[in-house]
C-alpha positions as a Markdown table, in Angstrom:
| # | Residue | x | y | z |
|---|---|---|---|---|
| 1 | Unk | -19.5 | -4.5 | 18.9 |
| 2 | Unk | -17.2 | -4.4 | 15.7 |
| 3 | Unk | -14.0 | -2.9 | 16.0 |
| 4 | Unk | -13.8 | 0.5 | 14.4 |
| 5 | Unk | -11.9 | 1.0 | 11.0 |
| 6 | Unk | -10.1 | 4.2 | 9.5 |
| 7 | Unk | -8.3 | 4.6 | 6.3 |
| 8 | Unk | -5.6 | 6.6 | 4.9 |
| 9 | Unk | -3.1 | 6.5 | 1.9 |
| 10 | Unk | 0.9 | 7.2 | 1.6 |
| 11 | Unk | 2.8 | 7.7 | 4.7 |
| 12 | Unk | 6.2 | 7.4 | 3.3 |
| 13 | Unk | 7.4 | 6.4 | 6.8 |
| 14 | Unk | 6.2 | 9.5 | 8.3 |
| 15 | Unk | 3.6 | 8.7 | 10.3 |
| 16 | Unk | 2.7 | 12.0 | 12.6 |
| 17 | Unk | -1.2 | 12.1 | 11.2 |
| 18 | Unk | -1.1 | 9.5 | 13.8 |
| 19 | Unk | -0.1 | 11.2 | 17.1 |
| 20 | Unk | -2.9 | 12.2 | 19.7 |
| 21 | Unk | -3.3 | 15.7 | 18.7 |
| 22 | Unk | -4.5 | 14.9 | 14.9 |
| 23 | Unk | -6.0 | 11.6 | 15.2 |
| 24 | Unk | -7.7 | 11.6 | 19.4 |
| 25 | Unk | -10.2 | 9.2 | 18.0 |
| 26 | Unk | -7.2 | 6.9 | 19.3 |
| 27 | Unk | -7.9 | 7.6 | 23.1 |
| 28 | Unk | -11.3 | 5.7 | 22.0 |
| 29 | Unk | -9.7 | 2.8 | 20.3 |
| 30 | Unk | -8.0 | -0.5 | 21.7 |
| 31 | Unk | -6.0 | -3.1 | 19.5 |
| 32 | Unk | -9.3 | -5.0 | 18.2 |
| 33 | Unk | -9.5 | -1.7 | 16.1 |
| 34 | Unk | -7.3 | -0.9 | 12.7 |
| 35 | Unk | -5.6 | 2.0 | 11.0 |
| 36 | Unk | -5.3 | 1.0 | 7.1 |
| 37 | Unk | -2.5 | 2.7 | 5.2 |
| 38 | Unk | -3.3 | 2.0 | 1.4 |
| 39 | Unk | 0.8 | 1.6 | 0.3 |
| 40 | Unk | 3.8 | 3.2 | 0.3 |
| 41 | Unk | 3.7 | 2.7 | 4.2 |
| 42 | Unk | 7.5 | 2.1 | 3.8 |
| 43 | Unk | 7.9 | 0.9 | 7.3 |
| 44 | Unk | 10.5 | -1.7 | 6.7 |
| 45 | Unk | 11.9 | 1.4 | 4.3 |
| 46 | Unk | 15.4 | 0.5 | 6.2 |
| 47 | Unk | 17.3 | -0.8 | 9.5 |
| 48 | Unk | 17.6 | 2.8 | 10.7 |
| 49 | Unk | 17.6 | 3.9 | 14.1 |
| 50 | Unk | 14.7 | 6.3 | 12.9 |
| 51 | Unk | 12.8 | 3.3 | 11.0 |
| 52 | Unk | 13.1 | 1.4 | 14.3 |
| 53 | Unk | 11.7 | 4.0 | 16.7 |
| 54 | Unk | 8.5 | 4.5 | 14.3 |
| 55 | Unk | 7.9 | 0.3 | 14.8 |
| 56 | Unk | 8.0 | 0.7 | 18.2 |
| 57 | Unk | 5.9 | 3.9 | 18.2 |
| 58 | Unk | 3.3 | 2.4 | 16.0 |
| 59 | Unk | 3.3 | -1.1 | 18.0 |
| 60 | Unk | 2.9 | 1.0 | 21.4 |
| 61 | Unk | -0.5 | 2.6 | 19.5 |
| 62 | Unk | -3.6 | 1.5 | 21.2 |
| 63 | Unk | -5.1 | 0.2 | 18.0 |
| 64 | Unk | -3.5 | -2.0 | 15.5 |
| 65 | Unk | -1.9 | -1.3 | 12.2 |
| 66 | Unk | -2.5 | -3.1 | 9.1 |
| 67 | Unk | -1.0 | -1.7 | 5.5 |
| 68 | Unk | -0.8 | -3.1 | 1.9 |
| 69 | Unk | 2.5 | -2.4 | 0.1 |
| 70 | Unk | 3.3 | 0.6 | -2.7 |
| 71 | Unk | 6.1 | 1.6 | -4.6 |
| 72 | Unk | 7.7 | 2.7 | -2.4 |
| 73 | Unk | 8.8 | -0.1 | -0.2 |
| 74 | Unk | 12.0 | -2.2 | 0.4 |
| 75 | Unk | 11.2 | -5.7 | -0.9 |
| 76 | Unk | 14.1 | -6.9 | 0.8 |
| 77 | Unk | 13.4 | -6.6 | 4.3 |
| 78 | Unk | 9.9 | -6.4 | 3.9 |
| 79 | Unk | 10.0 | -10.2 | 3.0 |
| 80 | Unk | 12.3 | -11.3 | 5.5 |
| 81 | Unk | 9.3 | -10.6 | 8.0 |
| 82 | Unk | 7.6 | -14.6 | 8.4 |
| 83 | Unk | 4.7 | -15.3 | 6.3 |
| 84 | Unk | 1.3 | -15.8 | 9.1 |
| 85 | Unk | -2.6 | -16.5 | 8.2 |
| 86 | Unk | -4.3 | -13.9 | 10.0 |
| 87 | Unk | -8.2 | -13.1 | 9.8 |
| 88 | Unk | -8.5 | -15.5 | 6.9 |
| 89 | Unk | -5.6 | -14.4 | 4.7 |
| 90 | Unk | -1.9 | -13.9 | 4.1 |
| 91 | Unk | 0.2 | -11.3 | 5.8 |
| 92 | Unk | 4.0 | -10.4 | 6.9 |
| 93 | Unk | 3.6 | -9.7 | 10.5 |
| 94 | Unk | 6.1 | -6.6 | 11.4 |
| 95 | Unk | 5.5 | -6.5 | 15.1 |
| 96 | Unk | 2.6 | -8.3 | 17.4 |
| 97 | Unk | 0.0 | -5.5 | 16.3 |
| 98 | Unk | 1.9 | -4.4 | 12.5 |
| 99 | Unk | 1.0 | -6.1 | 9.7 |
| 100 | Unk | 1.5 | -6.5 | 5.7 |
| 101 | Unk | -1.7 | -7.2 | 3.9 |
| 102 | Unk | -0.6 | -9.4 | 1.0 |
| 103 | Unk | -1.5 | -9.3 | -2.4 |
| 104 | Unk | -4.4 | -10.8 | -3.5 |
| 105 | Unk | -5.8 | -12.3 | -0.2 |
| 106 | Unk | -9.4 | -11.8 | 1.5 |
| 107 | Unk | -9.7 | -10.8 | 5.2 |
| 108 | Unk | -12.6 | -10.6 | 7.6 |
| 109 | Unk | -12.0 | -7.0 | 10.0 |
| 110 | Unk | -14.4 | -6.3 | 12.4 |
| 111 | Unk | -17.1 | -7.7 | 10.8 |
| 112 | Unk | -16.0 | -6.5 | 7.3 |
| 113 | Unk | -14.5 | -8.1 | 4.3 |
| 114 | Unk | -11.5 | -6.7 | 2.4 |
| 115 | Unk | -10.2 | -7.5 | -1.0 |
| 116 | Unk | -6.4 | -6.2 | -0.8 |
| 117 | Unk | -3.7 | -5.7 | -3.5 |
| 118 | Unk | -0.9 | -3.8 | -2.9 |
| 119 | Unk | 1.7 | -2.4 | -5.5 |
| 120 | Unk | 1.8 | 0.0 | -8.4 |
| 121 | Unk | 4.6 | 0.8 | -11.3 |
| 122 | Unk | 7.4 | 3.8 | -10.9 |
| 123 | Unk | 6.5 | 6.9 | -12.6 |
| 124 | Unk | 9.1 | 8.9 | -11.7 |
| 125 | Unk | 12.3 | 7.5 | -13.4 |
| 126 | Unk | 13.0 | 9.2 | -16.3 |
| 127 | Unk | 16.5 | 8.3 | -15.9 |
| 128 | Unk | 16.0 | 4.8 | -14.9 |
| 129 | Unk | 17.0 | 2.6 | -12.6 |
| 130 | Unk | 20.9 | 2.5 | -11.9 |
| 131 | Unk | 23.4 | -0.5 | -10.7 |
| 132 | Unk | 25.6 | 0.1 | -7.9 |
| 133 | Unk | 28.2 | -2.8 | -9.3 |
| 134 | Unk | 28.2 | -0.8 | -13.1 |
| 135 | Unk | 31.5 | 1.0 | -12.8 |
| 136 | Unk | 30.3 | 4.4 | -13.9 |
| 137 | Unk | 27.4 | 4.4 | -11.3 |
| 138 | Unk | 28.5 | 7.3 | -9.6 |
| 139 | Unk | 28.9 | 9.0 | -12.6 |
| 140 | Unk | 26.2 | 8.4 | -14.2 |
| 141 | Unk | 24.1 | 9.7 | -10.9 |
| 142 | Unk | 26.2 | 12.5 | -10.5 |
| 143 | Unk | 25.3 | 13.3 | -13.9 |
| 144 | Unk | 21.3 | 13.1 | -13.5 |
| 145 | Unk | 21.5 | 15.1 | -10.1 |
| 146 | Unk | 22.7 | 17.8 | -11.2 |
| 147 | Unk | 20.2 | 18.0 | -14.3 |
| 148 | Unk | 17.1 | 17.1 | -12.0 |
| 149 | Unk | 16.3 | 14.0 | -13.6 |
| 150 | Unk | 14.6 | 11.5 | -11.4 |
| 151 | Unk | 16.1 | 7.7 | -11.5 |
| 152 | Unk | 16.4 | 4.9 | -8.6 |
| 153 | Unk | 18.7 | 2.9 | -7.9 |
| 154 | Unk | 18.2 | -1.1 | -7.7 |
| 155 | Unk | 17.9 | -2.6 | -3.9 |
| 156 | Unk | 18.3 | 1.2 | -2.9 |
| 157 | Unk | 15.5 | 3.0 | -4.1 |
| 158 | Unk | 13.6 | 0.7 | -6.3 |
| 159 | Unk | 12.4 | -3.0 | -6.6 |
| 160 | Unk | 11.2 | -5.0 | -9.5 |
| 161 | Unk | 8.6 | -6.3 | -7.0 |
| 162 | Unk | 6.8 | -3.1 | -6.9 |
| 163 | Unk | 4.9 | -4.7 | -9.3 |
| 164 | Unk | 3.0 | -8.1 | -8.9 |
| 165 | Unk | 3.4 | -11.5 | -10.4 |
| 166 | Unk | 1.8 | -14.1 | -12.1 |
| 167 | Unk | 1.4 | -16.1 | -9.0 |
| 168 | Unk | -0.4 | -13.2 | -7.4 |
| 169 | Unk | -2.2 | -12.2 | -10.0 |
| 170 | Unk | -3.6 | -15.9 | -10.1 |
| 171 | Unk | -4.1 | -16.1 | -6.4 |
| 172 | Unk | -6.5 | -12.8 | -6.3 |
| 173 | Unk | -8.8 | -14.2 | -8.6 |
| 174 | Unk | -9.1 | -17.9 | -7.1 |
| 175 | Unk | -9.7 | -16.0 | -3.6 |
| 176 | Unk | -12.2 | -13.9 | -5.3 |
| 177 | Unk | -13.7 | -16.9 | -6.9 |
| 178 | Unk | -13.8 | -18.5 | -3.4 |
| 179 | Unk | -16.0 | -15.6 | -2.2 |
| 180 | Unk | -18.1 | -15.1 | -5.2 |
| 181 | Unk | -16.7 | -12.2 | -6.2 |
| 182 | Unk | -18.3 | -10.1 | -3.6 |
| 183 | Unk | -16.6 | -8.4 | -0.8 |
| 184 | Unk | -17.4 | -5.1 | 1.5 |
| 185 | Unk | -14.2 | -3.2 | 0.6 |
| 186 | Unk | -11.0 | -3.2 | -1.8 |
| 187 | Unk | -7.7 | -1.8 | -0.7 |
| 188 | Unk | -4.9 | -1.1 | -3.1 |
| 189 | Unk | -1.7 | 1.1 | -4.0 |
| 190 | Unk | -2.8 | 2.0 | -7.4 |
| 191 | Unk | -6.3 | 1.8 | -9.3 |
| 192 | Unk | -8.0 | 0.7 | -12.7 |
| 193 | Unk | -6.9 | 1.9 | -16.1 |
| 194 | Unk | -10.3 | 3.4 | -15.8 |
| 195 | Unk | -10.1 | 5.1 | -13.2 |
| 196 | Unk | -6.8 | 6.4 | -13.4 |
| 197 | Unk | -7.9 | 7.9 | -16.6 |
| 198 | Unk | -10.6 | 9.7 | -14.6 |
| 199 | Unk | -8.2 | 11.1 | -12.4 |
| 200 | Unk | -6.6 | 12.8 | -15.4 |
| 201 | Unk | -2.7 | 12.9 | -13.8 |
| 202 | Unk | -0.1 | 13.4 | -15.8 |
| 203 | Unk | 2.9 | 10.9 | -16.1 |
| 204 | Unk | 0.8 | 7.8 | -15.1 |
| 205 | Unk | 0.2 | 5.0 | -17.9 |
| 206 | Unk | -2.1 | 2.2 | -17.9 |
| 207 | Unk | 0.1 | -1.3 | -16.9 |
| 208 | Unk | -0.8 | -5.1 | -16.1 |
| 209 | Unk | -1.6 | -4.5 | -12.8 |
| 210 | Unk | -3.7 | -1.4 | -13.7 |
| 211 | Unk | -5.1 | -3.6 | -16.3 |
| 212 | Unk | -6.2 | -6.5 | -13.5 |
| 213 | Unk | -7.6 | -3.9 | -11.2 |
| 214 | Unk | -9.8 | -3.0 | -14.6 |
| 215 | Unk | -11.0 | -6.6 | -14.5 |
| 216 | Unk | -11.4 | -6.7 | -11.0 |
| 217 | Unk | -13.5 | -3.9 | -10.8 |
| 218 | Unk | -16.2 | -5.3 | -13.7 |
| 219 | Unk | -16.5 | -8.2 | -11.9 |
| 220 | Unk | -16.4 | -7.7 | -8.4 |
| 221 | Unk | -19.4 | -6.8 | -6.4 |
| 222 | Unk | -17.9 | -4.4 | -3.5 |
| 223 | Unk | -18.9 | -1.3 | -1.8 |
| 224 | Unk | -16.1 | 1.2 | -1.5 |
| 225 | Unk | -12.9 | 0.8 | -3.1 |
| 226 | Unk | -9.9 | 2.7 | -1.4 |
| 227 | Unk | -6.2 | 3.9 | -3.0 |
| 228 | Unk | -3.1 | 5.8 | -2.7 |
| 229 | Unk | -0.6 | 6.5 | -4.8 |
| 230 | Unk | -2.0 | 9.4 | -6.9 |
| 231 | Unk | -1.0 | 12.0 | -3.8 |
| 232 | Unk | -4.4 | 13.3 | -3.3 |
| 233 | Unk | -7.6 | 13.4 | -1.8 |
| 234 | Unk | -10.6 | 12.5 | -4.0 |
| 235 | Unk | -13.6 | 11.2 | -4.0 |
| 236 | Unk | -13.4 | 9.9 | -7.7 |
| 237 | Unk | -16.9 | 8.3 | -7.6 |
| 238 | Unk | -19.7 | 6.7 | -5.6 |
| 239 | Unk | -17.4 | 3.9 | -4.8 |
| 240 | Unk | -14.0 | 4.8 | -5.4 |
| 241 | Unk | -11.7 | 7.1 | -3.0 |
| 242 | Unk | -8.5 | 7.9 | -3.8 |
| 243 | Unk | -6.5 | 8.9 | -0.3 |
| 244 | Unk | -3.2 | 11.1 | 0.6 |
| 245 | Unk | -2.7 | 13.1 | 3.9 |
| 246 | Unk | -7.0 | 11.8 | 4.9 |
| 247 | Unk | -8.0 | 9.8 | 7.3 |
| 248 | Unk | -11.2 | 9.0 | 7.3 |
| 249 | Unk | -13.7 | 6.1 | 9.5 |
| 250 | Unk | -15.2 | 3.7 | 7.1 |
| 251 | Unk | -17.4 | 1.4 | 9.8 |
């Protein structure tokens, strides 16, 4: 029998949705069966004794965890983890039963294919993104703290490679190509331009990766397509969800 699947979006390394008392499907589920976190998992957010004990919590999780990457990640670390093919595509692997579902690849999952591709731009940075080595840094944050205005700070609190590159732009279609542009599910941090229209929230413009998703979507034959990163629970359409705070079985 196929491993079961269920599906949630941002966790923001806070991951109690996932103790016994509000997910006991778990006392059901063994580590041939997957919990999906559609980005901003950040659980290489930091070397912290906190970031460290949710690992280990997680790892010790009957089932196993699997997660593409948001905004809300630390590029740094989270690359240090080595590069491993797993279930037909590319991941980081965290721990022995943690892992980073890159950008762009194709994966078989109990039984299922899955089309994932993590990232999404910043919204929230009206003040931009700040330099620890420019000499009126703390100034300058000091400044914007005290007015409310949100900003991040480089290798702190934002990375450029929140948002993808031309290399995995390019490597999403040629695996999509490979499979004839048909797979059972899509998992991302973000959406279309389309369908982030749809969703009607404020502050969120259309970018290149948006833009890609578009094309992916009008030419990819799938069934459900799931996302974070909006901070909601919707079901936008017949084939898109848009996930927050749900979790939800999707096998």
């Amino acid at each position: 029998m196929a491993g079961k699947i269920y599906i949630t979006g941002d966790c923001h390394g806070n991951y109690t949705r996932l103790n016994t008392e509000n997910f006991p499907e778990q006392y059901e589920m063994d580590k041939d069966d997957y919990v999906i976190v559609c980005g901003d998992a950040a659980l290489t957010w930091d070397v912290s004794k906190e970031n460290e004990y949710w690992l280990k919590w997680l790892t010790d999780k009957p089932f196993t965890t699997l997660f593409v990457d948001g905004n809300h990640e630390n590029y740094d670390l989270l690359y240090l983890y080595p590069i491993e093919e797993w279930n037909g595509g590319k991941v980081h692997k965290i721990t022995d039963s943690i892992f980073h579902l890159m950008r762009g690849q194709i994966f078989q999952i109990a039984g299922k294919t899955f089309f994932t591709f993590g990232g999404a731009r910043s919204h929230d940075i009206e003040g931009g993104i700040l330099e620890t080595t420019d000499p009126n840094y703390r100034e300058k944050k000091k400044w914007m703290q005290e007015r409310g205005i949100p900003f991040r700070v480089n290798h702190l609190t934002w990375w450029k490679e929140e948002m993808p590159s031309e290399e995995e732009f390019t490597e999403g279609v040629k695996n999509l190509e490979i499979h004839g542009w048909e797979v059972d599910y899509i998992v991302t941090h973000c959406c279309s331009t389309s369908t982030q229209t749809e969703l009607g929230k404020e502050g969120y413009e259309p970018d290149n990766l948006t833009e890609y998703l578009e094309g992916i979507k009008g030419l990819c034959n799938f069934t459900k397509w799931f996302f974070g990163h909006y901070h909601d629970n919707q079901n936008v359409n017949s084939k898109e969800i848009l996930l927050y705070e749900q979790m939800i079985r999707i096998n």
